[in-house]
N, C-alpha and C positions, 0 to 999 in steps of 0.2 A: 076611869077608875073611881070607886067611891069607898072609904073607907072609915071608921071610926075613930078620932083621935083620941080616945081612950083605949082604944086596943089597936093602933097603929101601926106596933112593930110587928102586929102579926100576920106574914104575907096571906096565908090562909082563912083571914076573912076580909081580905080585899077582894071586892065585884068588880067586874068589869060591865058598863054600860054600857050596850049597844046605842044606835040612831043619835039623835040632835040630842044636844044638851044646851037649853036656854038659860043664861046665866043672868039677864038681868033682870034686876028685881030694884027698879028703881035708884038706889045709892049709886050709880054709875052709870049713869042716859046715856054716856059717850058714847061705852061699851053696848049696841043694843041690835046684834047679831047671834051674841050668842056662841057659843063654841060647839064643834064637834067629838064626835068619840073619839076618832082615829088622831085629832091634835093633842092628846092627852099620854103622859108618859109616866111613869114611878125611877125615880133614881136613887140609888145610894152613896153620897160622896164621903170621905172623913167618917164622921160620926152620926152625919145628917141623914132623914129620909128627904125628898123630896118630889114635892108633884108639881109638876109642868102642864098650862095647858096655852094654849092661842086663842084669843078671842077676838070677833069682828066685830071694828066698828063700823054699823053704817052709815052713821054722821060723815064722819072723817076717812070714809076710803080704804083704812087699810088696819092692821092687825095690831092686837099688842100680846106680848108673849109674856104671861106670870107663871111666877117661881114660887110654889111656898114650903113651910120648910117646918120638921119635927127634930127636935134632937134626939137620940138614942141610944145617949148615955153610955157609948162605948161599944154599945152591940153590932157585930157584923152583921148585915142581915142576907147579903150578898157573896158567896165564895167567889165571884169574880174578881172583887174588889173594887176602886174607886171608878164611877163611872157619872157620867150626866147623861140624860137624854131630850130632845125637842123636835118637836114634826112643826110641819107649815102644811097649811090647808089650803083648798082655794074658796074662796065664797065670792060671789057674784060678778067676779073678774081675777084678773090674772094680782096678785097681790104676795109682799115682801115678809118674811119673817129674821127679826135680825138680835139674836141675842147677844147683850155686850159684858165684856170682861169688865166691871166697873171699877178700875184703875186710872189714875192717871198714872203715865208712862213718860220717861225724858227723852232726850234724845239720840241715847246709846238706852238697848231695849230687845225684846224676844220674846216672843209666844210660841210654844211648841204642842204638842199634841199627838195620840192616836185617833186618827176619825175615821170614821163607818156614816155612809151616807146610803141606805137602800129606796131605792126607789129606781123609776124611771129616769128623775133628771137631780135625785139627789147628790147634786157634784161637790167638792169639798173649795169653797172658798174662806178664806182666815185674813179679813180684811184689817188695816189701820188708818182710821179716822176721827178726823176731830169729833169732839164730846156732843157739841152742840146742832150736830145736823144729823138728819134721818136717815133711814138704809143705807144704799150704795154711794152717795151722792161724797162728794170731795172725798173718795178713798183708794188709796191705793192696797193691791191685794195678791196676794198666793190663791194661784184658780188650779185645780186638778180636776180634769175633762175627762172626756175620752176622749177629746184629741190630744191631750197630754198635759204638762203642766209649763203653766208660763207666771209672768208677775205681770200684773195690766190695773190699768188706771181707770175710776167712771169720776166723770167730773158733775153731770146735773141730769142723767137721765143713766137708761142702763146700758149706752151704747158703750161697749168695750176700747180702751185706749190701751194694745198691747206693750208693753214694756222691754218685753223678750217673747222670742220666739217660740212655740210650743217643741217642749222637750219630753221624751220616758221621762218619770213614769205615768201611765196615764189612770185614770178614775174606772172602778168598777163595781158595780150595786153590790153590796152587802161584804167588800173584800176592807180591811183596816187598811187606814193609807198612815204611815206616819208623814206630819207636816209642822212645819218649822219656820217662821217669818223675822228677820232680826233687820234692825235699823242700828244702824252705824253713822251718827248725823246725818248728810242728804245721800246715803247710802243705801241700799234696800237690798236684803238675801235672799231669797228662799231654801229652801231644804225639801226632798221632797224623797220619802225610804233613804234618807242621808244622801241624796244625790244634790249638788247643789242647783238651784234656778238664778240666777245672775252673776253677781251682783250686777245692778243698773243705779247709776248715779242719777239724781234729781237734779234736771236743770230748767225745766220748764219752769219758768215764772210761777206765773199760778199756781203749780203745784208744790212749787219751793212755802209759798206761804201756809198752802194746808200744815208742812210740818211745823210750821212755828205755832199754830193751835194746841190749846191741853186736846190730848188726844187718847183713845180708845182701842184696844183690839177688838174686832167684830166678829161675830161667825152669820155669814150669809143662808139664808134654806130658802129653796124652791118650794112651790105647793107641790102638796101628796108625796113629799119627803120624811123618812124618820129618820134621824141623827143622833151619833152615838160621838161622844169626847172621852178619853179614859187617857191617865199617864199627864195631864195637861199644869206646865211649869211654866210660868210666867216670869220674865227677870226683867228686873227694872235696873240700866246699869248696865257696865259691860261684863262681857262672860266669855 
């Protein structure tokens, strides 16, 4: 999407850019992949515009997902109402997009949300992980599949560490899934269309320490996914 931030609020002279879009222009070597069209999203949250895109690094392997952001001063611009959106890409191998709720969270906590995942393997995961590590790596998470929804742990790779066993409801391209993750000390719920996923008490060692971490709510994306969040309540606390 490319548009004017002098006449920004106006969706009718936003363009849409087809093919590559090469982003760096030196101030940023890290970044020197470049993004594509299809990682690129317009959203309207509150009172904000905002444009989302993914860019690869090919220094470092893997993605980073920027957010930038217009006020507008009260104007709806969306009759939908509050929404975000972000896509994950693939470039030159299979690689992670992971946007985070930047909060620190205590140890009674909830993240809830409406998500829309379209794509082929765009599944709805809403992870909680320490601040200080990358993607999936020491997190535990709310997965909604098609094979349905469970709570499952990745400790240092992306091999799945089930929590519970897969339950209805299960994940469908382009259908709204409501999802809900709540920590209750070494407690963990999920919620999934108000159906509940556990609770599973944290006794593993190791994973008992991830929660003593300042820690994060995550939303995980597959490549050649677009992701939609709208309704998204955060509580720090109990509720």
């Amino acid at each position: 999407y490319e548009f004017d931030l002098e006449d920004a609020l106006n969706p009718e002279s936003w363009r849409i850019v087809p093919g590559s879009l090469g982003m760096n222009d030196g101030t940023a070597a890290i970044r020197d992949g470049g993004c594509t069209a299809d990682s690129w999203a317009v959203s309207a949250f509150g009172n904000d515009l905002w444009a989302t895109s993914c860019e690869w690094s090919v220094s470092e392997q893997k993605n980073y997902l920027l957010a930038h952001r217009v006020p507008t001063d009260g104007v709806n611009l969306f009759k939908g109402g509050n929404t975000f959106r972000y896509s994950a890409v693939m470039v030159e191998k299979f690689c992670e997009v992971v946007p985070v709720i930047e909060y620190a969270v205590g140890k009674e906590c909830a993240f809830e949300m409406t998500f829309t995942g379209a794509g082929k393997e765009a599944y709805g995961f809403l992870m909680l992980a320490p601040t200080n590590v990358p993607a999936s790596k020491k997190s535990m998470c709310l997965e909604v599949s098609p094979a349905g929804s469970r709570l499952v742990a990745y400790k240092d790779d992306a091999t799945p560490i089930p929590l519970t066993p897969y339950t209805p409801p299960v994940w469908e391209s382009g259908k709204a899934t409501k999802m809900k993750l709540v920590r209750r000390g070494e407690e963990l719920t999920g919620y999934v269309n108000d159906i509940a996923v556990g609770p599973f008490a944290v006794t593993d060692p190791e994973m008992v320490t991830w929660l003593q971490e300042p820690l994060r709510f995550k939303l995980y994306g597959w490549q050649g996914g677009s992701y939609t969040i709208s309704e998204a309540v955060l509580t720090d606390g109990h509720s």
